[in-house]
C-alpha positions, 0 to 999 in steps of 0.5 A: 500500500504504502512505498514510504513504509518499506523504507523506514516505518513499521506498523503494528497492531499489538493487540490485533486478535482475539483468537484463542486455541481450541485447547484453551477455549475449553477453559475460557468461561461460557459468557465469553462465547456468547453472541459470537464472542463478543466479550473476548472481541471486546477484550481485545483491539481486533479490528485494528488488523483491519486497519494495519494489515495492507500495509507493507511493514507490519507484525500483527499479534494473531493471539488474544491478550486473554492469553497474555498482553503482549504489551506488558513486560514478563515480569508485570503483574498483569501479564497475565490477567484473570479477568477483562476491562470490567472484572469478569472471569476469563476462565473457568479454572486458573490457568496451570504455570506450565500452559503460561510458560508454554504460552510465553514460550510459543506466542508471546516471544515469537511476536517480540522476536518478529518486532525486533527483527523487522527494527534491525532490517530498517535500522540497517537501511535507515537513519531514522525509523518510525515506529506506530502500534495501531490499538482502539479504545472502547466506551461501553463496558459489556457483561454477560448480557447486553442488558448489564452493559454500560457506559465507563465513567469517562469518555476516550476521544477519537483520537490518542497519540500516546508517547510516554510524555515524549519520551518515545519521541521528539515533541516536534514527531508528536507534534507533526503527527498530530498536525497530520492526524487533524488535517486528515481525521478533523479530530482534535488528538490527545496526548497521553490522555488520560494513560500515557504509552504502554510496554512496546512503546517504552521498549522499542524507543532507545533514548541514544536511537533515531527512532519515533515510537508512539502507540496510536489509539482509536476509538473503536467507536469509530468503525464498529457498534461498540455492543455488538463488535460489529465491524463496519468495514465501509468506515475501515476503508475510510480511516484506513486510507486517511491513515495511509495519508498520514503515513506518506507525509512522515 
């Protein structure tokens, strides 16, 4: 899609699945496999894939965070989470520290070690790379039955550029990339509002480095019915090829 990304812009999309083995669905609670998985959807940036996967340079994380978040160190206390956004239960029973080694071992090392990969061919190549990981953010809090869903007590905007405080990137990256995302999308971005940048953010920027690293943040709002997870892929289409634009004026 986009001859510029070959040379030095990698796009990824750390939570772009909500896929689970058939083995570890077993284990995953009833209500999660409900209305076509829509509460394992939720629990996910899954469309996200939709948005990154024409491009040329990308990795996409084929695995649900339910697994493990792979934007979470090894050592963080959530890496791996017994419950979603709004406190369910994933699993029917906890899962046993071998299926979590074995887990580590296979999917969440293989996607780290692909990232790292596709940095060191453009670093080769280029004196300065860019770095974006594509993920929404979600406004409606589901449970069990669409009658219990609700509203979260505060709103993400359109919008998020994520950068650690410009820790990530240069301010003027963060400021140029705001400017291309309103003169596209014609939404005001926020900045590290109201989080700042997760894990493969912090990772993969080297203060010493000429890389911008910064996790993009969408409202899913903006492309599915957020209580369904019902994709619309006429509005897909859309953000995907404003993003595209953006993309080529880096």
């Amino acid at each position: 899609m986009n001859n510029k990304s070959e040379k030095n812009i990698l796009i990824l999309a750390t939570h772009g699945s909500y896929y689970i083995p058939k083995f570890l669905r077993y284990f995953l609670k009833d209500e999660f496999k409900k209305y076509n998985d829509r509460l394992i959807k939720n629990y996910s940036d899954f469309a996200t894939k939709y948005l990154v996967e024409d491009f040329d340079n990308t990795v996409i994380c084929n695995y649900s965070r339910a697994l493990w978040d792979p934007n979470r160190d090894l050592n963080a206390l959530d890496l791996f989470r017994s419950t979603d956004f709004g406190w369910l239960e994933l699993w029917k029973i906890k899962l046993p520290n071998l299926v979590k080694k074995y887990l580590i071992n296979k999917y969440y090392k293989s996607y780290h070690n692909q990232i790292e990969e596709k940095i060191r061919i453009l670093e080769k190549n280029n004196k300065e790379i860019i770095i974006l990981d594509i993920h929404d953010t979600w406004n409606e809090l589901l449970w069990e039955d669409f009658s219990k869903d609700k509203k979260r007590d505060y709103y993400f905007p359109e919008i998020n550029l994520w950068t650690a405080w410009y820790k990530s990137c240069t301010k003027d990256f963060s400021d140029k990339l705001e400017i291309l995302f309103k003169k596209e999308f014609w939404f005001e971005s926020k900045i590290d509002w109201p989080y700042d940048a997760g894990f493969v953010s912090s990772k993969y920027w080297i203060w010493y480095s000429n890389r911008q690293v910064v996790q993009v943040e969408f409202g899913r709002y903006l492309y599915m019915d957020e209580k369904t997870q019902k994709v619309d892929f006429e509005k897909i289409k859309d953000i995907k090829e404003k993003l595209n634009r953006v993309i080529e004026w880096l």
